[in-house]
GUNUTI-936013 format. One line per field, with one value per residue: residue number from 0; residue in three letters; z, y, x of N, C-alpha, C, O, CB in turn. Coordinates in steps of 0.02 Angstrom, whole numbers. Glycine has a CB too. Layout:
<recs>
seq (NUM|...)
type (ala|...)
n.zz (Z|...)
n.yy (Y|...)
n.xx (X|...)
ca.zz (Z|...)
ca.yy (Y|...)
ca.xx (X|...)
c.zz (Z|...)
c.yy (Y|...)
c.xx (X|...)
o.zz (Z|...)
o.yy (Y|...)
o.xx (X|...)
cb.zz (Z|...)
cb.yy (Y|...)
cb.xx (X|...)
</recs>
This chain:
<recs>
seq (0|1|2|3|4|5|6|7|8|9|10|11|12|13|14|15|16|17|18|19|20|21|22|23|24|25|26|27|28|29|30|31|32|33|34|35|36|37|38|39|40|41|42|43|44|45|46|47|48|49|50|51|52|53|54|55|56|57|58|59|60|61|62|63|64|65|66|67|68|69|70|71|72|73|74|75|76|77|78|79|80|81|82|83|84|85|86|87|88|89|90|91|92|93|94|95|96|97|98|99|100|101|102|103|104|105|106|107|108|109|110|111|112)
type (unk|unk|unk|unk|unk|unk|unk|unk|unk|unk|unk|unk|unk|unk|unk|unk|unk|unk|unk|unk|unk|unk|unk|unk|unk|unk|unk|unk|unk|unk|unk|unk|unk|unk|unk|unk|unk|unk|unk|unk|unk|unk|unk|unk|unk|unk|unk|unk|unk|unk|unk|unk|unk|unk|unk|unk|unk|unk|unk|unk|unk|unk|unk|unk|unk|unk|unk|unk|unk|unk|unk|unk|unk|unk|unk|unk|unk|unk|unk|unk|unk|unk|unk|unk|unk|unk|unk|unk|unk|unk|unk|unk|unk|unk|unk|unk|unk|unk|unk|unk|unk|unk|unk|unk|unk|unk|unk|unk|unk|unk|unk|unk|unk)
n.zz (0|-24|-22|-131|-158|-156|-291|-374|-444|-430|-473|-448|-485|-520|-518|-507|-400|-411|-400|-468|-483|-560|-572|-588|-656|-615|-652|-776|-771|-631|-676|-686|-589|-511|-570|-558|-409|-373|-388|-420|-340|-224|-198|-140|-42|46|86|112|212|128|7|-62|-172|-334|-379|-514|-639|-732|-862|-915|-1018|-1126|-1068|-926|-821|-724|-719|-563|-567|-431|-398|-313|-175|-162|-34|-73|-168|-215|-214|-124|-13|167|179|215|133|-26|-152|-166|-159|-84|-90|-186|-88|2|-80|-116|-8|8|-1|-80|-143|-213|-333|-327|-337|-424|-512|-579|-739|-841|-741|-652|-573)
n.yy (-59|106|279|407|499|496|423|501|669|813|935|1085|1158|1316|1321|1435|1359|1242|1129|1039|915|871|722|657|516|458|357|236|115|93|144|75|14|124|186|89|93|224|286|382|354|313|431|508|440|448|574|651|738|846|821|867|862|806|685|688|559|588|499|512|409|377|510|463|503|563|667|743|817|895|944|1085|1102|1194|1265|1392|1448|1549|1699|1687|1619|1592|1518|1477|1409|1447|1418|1291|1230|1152|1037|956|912|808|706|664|608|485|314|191|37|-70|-174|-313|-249|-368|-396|-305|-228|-229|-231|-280|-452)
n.xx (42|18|35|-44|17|154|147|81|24|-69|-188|-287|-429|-564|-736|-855|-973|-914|-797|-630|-510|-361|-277|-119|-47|121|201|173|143|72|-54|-164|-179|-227|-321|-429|-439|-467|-578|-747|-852|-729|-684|-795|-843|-736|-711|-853|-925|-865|-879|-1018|-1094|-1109|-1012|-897|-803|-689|-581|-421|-346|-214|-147|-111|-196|-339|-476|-594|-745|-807|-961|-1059|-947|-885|-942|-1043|-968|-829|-864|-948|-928|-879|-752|-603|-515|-573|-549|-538|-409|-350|-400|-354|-229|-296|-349|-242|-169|-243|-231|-172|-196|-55|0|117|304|379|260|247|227|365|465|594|619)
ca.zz (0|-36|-12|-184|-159|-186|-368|-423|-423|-417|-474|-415|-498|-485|-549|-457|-327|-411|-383|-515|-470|-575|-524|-646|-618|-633|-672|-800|-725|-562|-702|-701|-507|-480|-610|-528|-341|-369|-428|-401|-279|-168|-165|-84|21|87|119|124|221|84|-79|-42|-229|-375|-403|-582|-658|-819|-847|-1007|-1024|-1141|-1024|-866|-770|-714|-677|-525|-562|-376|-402|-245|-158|-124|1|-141|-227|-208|-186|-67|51|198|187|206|36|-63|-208|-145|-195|-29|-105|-218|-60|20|-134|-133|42|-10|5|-132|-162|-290|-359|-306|-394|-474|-546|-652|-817|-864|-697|-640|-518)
ca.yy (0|182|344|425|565|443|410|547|738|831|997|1091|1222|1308|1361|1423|1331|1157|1111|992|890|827|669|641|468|464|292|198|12|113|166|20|2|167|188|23|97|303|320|454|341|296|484|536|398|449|640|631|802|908|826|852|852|741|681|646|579|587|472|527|362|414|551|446|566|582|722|743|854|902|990|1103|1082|1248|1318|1446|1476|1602|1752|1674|1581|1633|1461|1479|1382|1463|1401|1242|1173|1101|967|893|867|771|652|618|587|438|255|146|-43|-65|-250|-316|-255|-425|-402|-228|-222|-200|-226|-362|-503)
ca.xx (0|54|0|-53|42|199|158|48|39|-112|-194|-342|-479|-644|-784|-916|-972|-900|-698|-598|-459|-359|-230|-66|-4|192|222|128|141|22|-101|-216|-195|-250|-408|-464|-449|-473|-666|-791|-882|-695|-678|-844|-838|-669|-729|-936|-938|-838|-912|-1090|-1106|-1114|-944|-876|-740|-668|-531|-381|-280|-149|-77|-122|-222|-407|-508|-652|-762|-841|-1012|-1069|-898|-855|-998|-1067|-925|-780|-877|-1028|-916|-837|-724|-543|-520|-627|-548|-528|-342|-305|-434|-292|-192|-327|-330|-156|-156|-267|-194|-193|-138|-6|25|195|361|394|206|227|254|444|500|652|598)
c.zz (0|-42|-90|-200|-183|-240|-404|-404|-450|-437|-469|-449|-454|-529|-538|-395|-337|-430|-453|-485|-498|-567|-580|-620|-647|-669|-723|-781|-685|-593|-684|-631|-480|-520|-572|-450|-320|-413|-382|-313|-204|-144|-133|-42|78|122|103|157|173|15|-42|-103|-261|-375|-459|-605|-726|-831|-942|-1005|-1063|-1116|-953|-811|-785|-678|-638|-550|-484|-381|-314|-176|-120|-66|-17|-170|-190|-158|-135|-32|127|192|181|136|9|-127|-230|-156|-140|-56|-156|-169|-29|-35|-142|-77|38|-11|-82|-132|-222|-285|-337|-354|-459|-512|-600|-677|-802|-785|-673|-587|-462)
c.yy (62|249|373|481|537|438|446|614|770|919|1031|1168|1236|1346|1377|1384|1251|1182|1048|990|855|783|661|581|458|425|247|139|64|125|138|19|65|202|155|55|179|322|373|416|346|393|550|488|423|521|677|720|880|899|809|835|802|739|651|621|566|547|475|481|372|469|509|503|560|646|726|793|850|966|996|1078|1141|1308|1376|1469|1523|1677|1744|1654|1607|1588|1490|1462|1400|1449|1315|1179|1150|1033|940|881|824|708|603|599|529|360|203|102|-48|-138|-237|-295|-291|-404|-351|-234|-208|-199|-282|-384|-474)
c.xx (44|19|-11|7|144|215|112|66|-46|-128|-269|-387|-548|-675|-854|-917|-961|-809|-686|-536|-419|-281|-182|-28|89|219|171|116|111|-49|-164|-242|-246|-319|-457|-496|-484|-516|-706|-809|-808|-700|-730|-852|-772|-667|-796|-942|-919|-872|-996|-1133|-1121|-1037|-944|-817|-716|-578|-505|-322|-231|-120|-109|-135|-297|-403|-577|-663|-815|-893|-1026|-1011|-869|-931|-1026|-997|-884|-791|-929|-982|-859|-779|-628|-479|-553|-618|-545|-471|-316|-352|-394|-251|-251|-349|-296|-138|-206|-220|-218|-151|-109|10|118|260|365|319|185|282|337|465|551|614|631)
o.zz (24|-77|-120|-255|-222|-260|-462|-361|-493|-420|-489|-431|-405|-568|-556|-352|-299|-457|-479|-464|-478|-556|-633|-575|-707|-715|-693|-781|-717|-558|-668|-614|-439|-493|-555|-431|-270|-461|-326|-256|-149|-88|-112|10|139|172|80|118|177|-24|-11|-100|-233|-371|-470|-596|-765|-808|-995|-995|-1027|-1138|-922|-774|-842|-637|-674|-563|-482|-372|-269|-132|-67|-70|29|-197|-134|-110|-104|18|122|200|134|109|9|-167|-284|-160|-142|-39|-169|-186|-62|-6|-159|-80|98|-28|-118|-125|-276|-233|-334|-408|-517|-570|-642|-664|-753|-772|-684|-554|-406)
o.yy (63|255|350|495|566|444|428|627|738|962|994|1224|1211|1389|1342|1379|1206|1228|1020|1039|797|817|658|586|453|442|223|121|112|120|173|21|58|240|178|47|191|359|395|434|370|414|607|509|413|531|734|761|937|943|762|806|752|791|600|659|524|572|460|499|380|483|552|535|553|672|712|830|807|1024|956|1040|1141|1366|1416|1525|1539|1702|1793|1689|1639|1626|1524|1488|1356|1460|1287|1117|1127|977|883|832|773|656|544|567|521|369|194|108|-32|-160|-191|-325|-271|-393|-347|-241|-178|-144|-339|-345|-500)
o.xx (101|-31|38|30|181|273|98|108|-75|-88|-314|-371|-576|-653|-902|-873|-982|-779|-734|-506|-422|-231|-214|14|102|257|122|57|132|-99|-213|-301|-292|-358|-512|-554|-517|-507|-696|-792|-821|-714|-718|-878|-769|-634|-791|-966|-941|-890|-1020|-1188|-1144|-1004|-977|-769|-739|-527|-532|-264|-182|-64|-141|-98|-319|-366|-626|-615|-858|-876|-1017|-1031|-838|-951|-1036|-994|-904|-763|-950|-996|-807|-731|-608|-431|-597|-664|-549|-476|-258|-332|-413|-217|-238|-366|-299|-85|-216|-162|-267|-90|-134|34|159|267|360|338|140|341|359|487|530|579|627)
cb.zz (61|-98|40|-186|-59|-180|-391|-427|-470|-357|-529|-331|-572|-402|-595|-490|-283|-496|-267|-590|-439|-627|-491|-663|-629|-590|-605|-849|-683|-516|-758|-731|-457|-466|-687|-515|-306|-381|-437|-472|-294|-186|-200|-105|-7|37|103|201|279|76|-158|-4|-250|-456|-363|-631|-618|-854|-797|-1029|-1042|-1192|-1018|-851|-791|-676|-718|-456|-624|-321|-455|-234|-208|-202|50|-113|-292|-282|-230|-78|17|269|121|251|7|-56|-228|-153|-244|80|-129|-284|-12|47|-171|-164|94|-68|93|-195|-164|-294|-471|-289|-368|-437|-501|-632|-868|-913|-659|-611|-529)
cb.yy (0|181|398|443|612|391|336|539|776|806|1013|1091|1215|1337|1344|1393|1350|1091|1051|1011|873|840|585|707|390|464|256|195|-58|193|165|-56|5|209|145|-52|82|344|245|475|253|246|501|559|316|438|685|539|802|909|740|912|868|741|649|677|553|696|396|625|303|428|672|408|654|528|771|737|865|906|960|1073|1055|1301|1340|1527|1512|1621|1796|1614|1513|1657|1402|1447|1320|1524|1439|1233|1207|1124|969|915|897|808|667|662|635|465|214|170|-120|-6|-266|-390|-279|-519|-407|-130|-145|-104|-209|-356|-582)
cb.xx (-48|90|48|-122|20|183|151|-29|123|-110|-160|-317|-506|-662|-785|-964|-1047|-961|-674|-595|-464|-387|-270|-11|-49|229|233|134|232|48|-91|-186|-114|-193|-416|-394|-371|-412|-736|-889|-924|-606|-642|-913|-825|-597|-676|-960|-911|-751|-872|-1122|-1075|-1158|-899|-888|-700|-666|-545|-340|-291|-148|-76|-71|-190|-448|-512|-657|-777|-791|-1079|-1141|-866|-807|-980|-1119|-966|-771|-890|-1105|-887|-859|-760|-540|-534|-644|-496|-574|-271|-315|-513|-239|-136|-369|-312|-84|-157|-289|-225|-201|-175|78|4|206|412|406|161|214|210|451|462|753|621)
</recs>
């Protein structure tokens, strides 16, 4: 197991009162692992009080990277909220502080026993 933040990098918008996140995986051998484990549903399950929204995600396999879109995320938006984040890019570190299982060494692609 490994923290996301390990083998991805992360970047964070807004628009209105919905956030986008989107995840850049580093390594291609993690790709598969981490499509499989880092869906809309794991990431309102994993923070239920911040995405009150719909969560979406849009997944761009040739550059290995998905994007959440988090509708109603930012407590009205920019100019309605009193929120400290009002833009909400600490929500790509909470992402990447996410755990995910990675298949063993010996088991990815191009790697030696």
């Amino acid at each position: 197991m490994t923290r996301l933040y390990d083998i991805a990098t992360a970047r964070a918008g807004d628009k209105g009162n919905t956030s986008n996140i989107a995840v850049f995986v580093r390594d291609p051998a993690h790709w598969a692992a981490v499509c499989d484990q880092l869906t809309a549903d794991a990431l309102r399950t994993a923070y239920p009080a911040l995405f009150r929204g719909p969560v979406t995600r849009y997944v761009i396999d040739h550059l290995h990277c998905m994007n959440f879109v988090l509708e109603q995320s930012l407590e009205g938006g920019v100019s309605d909220s009193l929120n400290l984040d009002g833009h909400g890019k600490s929500f790509s570190f909470l992402v990447l502080d996410l755990i995910i299982t990675l298949p063993d060494a010996g088991d990815l692609e191009g790697d030696a026993p």
